[in-house]
C-alpha positions as CSV (number, residue, x, y, z in Angstrom):
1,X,0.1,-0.9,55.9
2,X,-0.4,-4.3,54.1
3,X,1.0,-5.0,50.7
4,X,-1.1,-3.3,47.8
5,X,-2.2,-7.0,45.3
6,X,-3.3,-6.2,41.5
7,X,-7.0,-6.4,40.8
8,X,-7.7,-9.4,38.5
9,X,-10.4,-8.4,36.2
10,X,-12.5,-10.5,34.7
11,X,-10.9,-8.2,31.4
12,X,-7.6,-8.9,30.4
13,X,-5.7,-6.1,29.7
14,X,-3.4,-6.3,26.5
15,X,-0.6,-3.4,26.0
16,X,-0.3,-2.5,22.0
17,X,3.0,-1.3,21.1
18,X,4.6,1.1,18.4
19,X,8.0,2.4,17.9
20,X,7.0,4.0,14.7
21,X,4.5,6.7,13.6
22,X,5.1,7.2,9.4
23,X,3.2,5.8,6.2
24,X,1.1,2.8,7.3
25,X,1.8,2.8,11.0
26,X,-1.2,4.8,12.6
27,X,-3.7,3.4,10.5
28,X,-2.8,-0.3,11.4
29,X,-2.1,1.0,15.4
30,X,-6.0,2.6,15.5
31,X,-7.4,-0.9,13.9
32,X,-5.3,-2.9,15.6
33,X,-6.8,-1.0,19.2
34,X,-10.5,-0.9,17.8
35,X,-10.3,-4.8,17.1
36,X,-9.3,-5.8,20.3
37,X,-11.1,-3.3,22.5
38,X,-14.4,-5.0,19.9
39,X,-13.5,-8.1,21.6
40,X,-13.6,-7.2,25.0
41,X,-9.9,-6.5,26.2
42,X,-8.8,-3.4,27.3
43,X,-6.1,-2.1,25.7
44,X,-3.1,0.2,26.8
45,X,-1.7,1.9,23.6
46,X,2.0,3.0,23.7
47,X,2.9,5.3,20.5
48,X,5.2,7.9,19.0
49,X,1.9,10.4,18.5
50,X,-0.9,9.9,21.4
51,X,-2.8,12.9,19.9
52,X,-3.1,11.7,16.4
53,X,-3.6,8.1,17.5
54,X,-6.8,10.0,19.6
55,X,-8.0,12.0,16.7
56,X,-7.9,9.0,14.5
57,X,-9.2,6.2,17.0
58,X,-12.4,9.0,17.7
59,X,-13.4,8.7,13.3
60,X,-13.4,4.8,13.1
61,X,-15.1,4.5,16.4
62,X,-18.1,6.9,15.1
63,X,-18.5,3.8,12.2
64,X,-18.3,0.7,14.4
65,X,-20.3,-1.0,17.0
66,X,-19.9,0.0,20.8
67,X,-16.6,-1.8,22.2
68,X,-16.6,-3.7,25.0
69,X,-13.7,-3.5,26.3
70,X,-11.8,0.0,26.9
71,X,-9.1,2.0,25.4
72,X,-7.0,3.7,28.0
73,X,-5.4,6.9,26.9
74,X,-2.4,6.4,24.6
75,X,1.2,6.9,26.4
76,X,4.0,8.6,24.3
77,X,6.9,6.5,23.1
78,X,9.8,7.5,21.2
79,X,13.0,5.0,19.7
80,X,15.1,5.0,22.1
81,X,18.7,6.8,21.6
82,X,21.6,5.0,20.9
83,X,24.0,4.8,23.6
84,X,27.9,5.3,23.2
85,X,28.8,2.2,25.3
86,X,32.4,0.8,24.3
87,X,33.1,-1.7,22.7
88,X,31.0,-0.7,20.0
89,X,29.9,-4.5,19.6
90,X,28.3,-5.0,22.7
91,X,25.9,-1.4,21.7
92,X,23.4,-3.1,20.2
93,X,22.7,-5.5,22.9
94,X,22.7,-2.0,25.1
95,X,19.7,-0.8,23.0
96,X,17.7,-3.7,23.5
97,X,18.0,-3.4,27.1
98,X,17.0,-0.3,27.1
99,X,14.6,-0.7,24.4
100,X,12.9,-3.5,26.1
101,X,13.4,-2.5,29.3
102,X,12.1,1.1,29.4
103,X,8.5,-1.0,28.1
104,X,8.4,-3.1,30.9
105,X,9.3,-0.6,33.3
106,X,6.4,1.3,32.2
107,X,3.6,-1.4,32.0
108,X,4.9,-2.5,35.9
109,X,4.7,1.3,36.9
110,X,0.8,1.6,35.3
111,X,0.1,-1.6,36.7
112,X,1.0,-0.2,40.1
113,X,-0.9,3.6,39.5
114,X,-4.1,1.6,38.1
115,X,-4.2,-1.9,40.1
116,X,-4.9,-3.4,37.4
117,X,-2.7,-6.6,35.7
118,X,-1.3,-6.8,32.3
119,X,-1.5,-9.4,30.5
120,X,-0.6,-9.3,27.5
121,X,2.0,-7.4,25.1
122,X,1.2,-6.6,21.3
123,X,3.7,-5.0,19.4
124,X,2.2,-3.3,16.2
125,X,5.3,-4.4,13.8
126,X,8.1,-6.3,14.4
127,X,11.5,-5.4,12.1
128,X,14.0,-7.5,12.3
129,X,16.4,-4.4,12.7
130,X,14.7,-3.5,16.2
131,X,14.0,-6.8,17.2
132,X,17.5,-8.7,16.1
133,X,18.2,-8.8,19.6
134,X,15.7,-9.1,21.5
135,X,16.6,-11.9,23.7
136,X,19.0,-9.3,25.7
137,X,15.9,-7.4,26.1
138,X,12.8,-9.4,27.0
139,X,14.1,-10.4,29.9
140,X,13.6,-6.6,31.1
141,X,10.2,-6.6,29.3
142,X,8.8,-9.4,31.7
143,X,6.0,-10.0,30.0
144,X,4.1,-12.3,27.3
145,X,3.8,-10.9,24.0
146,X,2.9,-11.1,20.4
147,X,3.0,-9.4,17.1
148,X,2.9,-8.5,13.6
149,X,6.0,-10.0,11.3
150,X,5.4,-7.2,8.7
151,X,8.3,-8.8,6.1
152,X,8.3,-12.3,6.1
153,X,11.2,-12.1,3.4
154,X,12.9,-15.2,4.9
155,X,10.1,-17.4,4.1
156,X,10.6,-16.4,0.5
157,X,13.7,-15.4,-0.2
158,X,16.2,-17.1,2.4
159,X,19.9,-16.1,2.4
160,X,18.7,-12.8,1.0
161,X,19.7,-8.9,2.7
162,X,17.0,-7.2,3.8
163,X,17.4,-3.8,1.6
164,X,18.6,-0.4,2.8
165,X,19.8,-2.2,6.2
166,X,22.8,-4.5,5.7
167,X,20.9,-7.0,7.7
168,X,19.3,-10.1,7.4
169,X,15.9,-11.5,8.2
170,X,16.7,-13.8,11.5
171,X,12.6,-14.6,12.8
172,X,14.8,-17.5,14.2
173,X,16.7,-14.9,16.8
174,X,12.9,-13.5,17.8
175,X,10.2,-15.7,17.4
176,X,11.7,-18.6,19.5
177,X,11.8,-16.4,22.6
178,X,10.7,-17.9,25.2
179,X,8.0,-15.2,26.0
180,X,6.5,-15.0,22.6
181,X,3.2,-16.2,22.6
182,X,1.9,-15.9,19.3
183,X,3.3,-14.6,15.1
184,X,0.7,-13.0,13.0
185,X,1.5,-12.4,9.2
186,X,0.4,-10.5,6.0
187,X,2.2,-13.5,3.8
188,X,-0.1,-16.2,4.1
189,X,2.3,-18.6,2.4
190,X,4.8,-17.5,5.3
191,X,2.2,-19.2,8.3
192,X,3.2,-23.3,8.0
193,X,6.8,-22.5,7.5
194,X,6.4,-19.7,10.3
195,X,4.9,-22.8,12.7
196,X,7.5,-25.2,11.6
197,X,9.6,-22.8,13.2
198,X,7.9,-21.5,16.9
199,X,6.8,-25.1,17.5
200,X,3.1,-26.0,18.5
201,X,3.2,-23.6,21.8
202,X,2.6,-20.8,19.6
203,X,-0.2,-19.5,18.1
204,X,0.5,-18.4,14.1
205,X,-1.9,-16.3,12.7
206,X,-2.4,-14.1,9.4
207,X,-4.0,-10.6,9.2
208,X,-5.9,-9.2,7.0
209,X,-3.8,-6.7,4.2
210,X,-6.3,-4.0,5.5
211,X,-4.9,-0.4,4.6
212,X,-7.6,3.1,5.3
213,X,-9.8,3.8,2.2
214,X,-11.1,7.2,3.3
215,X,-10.9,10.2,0.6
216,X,-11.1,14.1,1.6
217,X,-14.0,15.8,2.6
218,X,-14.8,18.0,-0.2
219,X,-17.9,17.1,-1.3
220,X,-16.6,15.2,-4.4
221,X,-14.5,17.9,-5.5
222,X,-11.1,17.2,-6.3
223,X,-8.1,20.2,-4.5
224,X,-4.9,20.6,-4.0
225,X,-2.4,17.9,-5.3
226,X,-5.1,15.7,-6.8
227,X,-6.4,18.9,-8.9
228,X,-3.1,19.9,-10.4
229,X,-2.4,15.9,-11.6
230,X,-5.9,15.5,-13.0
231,X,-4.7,19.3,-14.7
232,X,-1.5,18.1,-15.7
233,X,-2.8,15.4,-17.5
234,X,-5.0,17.5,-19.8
235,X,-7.3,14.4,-20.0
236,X,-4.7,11.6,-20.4
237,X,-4.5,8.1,-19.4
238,X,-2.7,8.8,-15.7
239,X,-0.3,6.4,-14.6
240,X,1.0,6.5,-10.9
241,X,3.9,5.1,-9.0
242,X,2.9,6.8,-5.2
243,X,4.1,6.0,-1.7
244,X,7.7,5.9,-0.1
245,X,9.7,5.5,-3.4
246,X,13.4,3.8,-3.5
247,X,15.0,1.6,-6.1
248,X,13.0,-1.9,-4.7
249,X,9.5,0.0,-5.7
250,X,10.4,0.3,-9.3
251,X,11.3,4.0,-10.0
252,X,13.7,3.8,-12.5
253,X,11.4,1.2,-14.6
254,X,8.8,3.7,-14.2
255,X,11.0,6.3,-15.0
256,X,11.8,4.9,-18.3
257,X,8.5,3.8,-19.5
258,X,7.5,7.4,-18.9
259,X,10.0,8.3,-21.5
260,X,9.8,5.5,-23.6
261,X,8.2,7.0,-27.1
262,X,5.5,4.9,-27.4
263,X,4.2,6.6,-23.8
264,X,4.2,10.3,-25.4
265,X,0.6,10.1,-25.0
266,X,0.5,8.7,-21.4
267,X,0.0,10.7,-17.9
268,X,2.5,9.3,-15.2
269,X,2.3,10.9,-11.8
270,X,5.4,9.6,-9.7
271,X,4.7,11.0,-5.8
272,X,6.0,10.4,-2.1
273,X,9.5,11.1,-0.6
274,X,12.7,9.5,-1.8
275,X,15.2,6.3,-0.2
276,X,18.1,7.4,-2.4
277,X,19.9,4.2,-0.8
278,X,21.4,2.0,-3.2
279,X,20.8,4.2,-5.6
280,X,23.7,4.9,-7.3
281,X,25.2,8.7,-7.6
282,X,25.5,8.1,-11.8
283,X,21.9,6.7,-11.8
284,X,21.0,9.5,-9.2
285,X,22.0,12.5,-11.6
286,X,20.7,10.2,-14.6
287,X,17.3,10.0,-13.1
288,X,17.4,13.7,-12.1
289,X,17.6,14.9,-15.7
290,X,14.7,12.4,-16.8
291,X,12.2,13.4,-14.3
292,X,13.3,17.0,-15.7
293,X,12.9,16.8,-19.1
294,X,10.3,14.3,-19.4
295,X,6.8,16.0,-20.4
296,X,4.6,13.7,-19.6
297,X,5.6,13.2,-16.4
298,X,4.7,14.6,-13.3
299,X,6.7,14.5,-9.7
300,X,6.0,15.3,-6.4
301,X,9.1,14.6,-4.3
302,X,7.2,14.9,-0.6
303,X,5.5,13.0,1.4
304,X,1.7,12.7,0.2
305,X,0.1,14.3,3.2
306,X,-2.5,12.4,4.6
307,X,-3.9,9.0,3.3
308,X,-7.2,10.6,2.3
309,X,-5.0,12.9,-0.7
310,X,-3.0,8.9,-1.5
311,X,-6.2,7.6,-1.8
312,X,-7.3,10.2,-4.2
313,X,-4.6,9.9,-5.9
314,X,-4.9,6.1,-6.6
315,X,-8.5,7.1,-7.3
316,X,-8.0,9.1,-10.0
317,X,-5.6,7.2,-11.6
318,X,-6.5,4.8,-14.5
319,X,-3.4,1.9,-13.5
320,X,-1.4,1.5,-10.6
321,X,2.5,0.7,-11.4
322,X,3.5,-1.9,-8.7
323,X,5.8,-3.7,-10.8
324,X,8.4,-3.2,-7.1
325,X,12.1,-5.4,-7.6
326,X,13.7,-7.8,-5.0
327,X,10.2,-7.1,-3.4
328,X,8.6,-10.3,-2.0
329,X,6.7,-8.3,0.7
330,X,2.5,-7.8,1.2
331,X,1.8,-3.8,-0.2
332,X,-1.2,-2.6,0.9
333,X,-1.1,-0.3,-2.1
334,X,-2.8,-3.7,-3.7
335,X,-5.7,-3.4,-1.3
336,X,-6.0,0.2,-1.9
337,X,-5.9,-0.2,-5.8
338,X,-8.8,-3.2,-5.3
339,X,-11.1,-1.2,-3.4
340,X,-10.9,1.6,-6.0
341,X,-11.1,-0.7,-9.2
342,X,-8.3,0.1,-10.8
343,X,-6.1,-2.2,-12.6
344,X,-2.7,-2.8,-10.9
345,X,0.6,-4.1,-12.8
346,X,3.3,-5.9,-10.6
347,X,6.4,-7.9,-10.7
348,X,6.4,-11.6,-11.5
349,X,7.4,-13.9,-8.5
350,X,6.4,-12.7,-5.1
351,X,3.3,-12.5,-3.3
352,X,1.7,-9.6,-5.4
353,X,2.4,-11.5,-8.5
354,X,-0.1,-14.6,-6.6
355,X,-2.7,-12.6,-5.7
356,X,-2.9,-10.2,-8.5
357,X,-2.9,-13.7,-10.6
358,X,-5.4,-15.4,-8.2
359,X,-7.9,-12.4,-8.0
360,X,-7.2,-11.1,-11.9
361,X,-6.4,-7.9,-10.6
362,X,-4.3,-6.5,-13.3
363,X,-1.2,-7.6,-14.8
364,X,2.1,-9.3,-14.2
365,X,5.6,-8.5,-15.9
366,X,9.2,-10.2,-15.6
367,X,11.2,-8.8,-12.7
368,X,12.9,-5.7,-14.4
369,X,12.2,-6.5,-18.1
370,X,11.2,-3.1,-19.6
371,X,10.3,-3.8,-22.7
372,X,7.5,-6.2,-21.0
373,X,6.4,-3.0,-18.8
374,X,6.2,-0.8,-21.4
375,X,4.2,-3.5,-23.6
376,X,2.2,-3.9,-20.8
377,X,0.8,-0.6,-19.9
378,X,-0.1,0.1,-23.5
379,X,-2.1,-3.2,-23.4
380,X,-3.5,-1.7,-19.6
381,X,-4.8,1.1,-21.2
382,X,-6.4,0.2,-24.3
383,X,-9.9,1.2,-24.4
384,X,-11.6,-2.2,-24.5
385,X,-8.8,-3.3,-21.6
386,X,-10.9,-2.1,-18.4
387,X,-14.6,-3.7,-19.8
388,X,-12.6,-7.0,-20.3
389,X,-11.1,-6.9,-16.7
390,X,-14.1,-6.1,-14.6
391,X,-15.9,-8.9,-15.7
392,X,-13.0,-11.0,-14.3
393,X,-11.6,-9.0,-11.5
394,X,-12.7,-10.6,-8.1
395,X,-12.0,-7.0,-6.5
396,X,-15.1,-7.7,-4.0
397,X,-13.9,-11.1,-3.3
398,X,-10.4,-9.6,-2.6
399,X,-11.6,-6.6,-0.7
400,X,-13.3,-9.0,2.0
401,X,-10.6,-11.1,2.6
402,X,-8.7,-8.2,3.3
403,X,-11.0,-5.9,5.6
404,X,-10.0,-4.7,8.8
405,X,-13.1,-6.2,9.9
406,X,-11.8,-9.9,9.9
407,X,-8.7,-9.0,12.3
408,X,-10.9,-9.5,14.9
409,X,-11.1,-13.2,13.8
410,X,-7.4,-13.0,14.0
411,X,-6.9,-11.5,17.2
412,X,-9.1,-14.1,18.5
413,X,-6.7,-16.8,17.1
414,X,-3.9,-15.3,18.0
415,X,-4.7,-14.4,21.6
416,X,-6.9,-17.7,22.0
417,X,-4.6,-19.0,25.3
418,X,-5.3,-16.2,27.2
């Protein structure tokens, strides 16, 4: 019996690839398919949760045009465990093997079931922590691929730690694999250097900061967590600080302007599960008592549910706190505050501060300086404060540029030599 060849179809088939399945992941994974099935590949999805990536993919497909190229049912992947290989410093170039290797074993085994080629890899988000060492792995891979640099931090802050890991940013170590056919971006300012970098064989591309904007189905009624804030708050100003909290997104600044006297009057809402890293144990028990015996303060110390309730949330809210430390990163809780008009404060120096500053999206403080955030949100929520700043704020403006419409524009850039 002859030799079995791989149909070439006049499709090409690109494998998208996730590791990760918690806060922002399944909403960019479901785009990031819709966008490139629009433009006529077919796409093989590899994720932690094939049945939510299903449920999710079947509600933004009912509000887009038909695609034309196919999804193909979404194959179950889980980190892979750490192995116990001795000595300990040769484990991590174990992982990647494995890592990389379990991937590429898969793709060649569906590409023998379906007789069909792949052509392409996409992974979802590239961390430098399971990417570091890569070039152990992508041999075992065997395949072209690109992705998403979620934290350009090098690009802005070179020689800097990457918080919570020990590690450092190394693009360098990933990006100038031989195999790596294209870098897309949140940081726009991170794309020349980014190219300066790969060389001119690469295709460097920036996505949109798209994030979900969808709110619960209850008929305009506001339930559950969202009612017993907007209860809390006995008709207050409300204040929020929401997502996956940790010392880099501000907490103990917003902690203290909460109880700061001048803020007696003044709703804060302070919700989403805890990074306790670098935190310290004093400042740990300190924060504790605060959050405790602080009146006007609300927490809820769990993961908000679903994005729908954080959308809510930020809905409801009169300012957004942002004001994040040793944070140069993209947030999409900028995006989400934008298309909800609501004024947002961050920290001076990074790429919030530039766009918040470009767009007149809200207010920018010094890095850490209290006094200025306290100051600051008084100013926010004067009564004459939100007339002034919608005559100003380019929200619209700002809420195009960072649709999930326009990645597939940047699909199409970065996939354009395939």
């Amino acid at each position: 019996m002859g030799k079995k060849h791989l149909v070439i179809n006049s499709k090409k088939v690109i494998s998208l690839i996730d590791w990760n399945w918690t806060g922002h992941h399944p909403t960019y994974f479901v785009e990031f398919a819709s966008a490139l099935a629009e433009i006529g590949y077919d796409v093989l999805p590899f994720c932690p949760d094939p049945e939510d990536f299903s449920k999710r993919l079947s509600i933004i497909e009912n509000l887009k045009s038909q695609h034309l190229g196919q999804i193909f049912s979404a194959q179950t992947l889980t980190p892979t465990p750490l192995g116990r290989i001795r000595p300990g410093r040769f484990r991590p170039h174990h992982q990647a093997i494995k890592q990389f290797g379990e991937i590429g074993s898969r793709l060649r085994a569906w590409e023998k079931q379906s007789q069909q080629k792949i052509d392409a890899v996409f992974f979802a988000c590239i961390y430098d922590s399971q990417f570091r060492y890569l070039k152990y792995g992508s041999p075992f891979l065997g395949y072209p691929w690109a992705g998403l640099y979620l934290h350009a931090r090098s690009f802005r802050m070179p020689g800097t730690p990457i918080p919570y890991t020990g590690g450092f940013p190394c693009p360098e170590r990933i990006f100038t694999d031989r195999r790596c056919t294209g870098v897309a971006l949140l940081d726009e300012c991170a794309a020349n250097p980014m190219r300066n970098l790969v060389g001119s064989g690469k295709s460097v591309t920036t996505f949109p900061d798209f994030t979900g904007v969808s709110l619960p189905l209850r008929k305009g009624k506001i339930t559950g967590l969202c009612r017993k804030i907007s209860d809390f708050s006995n008709q207050r100003k409300i204040v929020s600080l929401v997502g996956h909290l940790q010392r880099t997104k501000g907490i103990i600044e917003f902690t203290n302007a909460a109880k700061s006297p001048e803020s007696h009057k003044i709703f804060f809402f302070l919700g989403g599960d805890i990074n306790w890293s670098e935190i310290t144990s004093l400042e740990k028990e300190s924060l504790k008592d605060d959050w405790e015996n602080t009146p006007n303060l609300f927490c809820h110390f769990d993961r908000i549910k679903d994005e729908a309730t954080l959308n809510q949330v930020i809905a409801i809210s009169d300012v957004i706190f942002a004001a994040y430390r040793n944070f140069p990163n993209s947030s999409n809780i900028l995006t989400k505050a934008a298309y909800f008009r609501k004024p947002i404060l961050v920290s001076d120096g990074y790429l919030m501060a530039e766009r918040v500053r470009k767009f007149e999206l809200g207010e920018v403080v010094p890095e850490g300086d209290q006094n200025a955030i306290n100051a600051t949100l008084q100013k926010m929520l004067q009564p004459s404060y939100y007339a002034e700043l919608e005559k100003r704020a380019k929200w619209d403006e700002y809420n195009q540029i960072h649709s999930s419409h326009k990645l597939v524009k940047s699909f199409k850039e970065l996939f354009s030599n395939l």
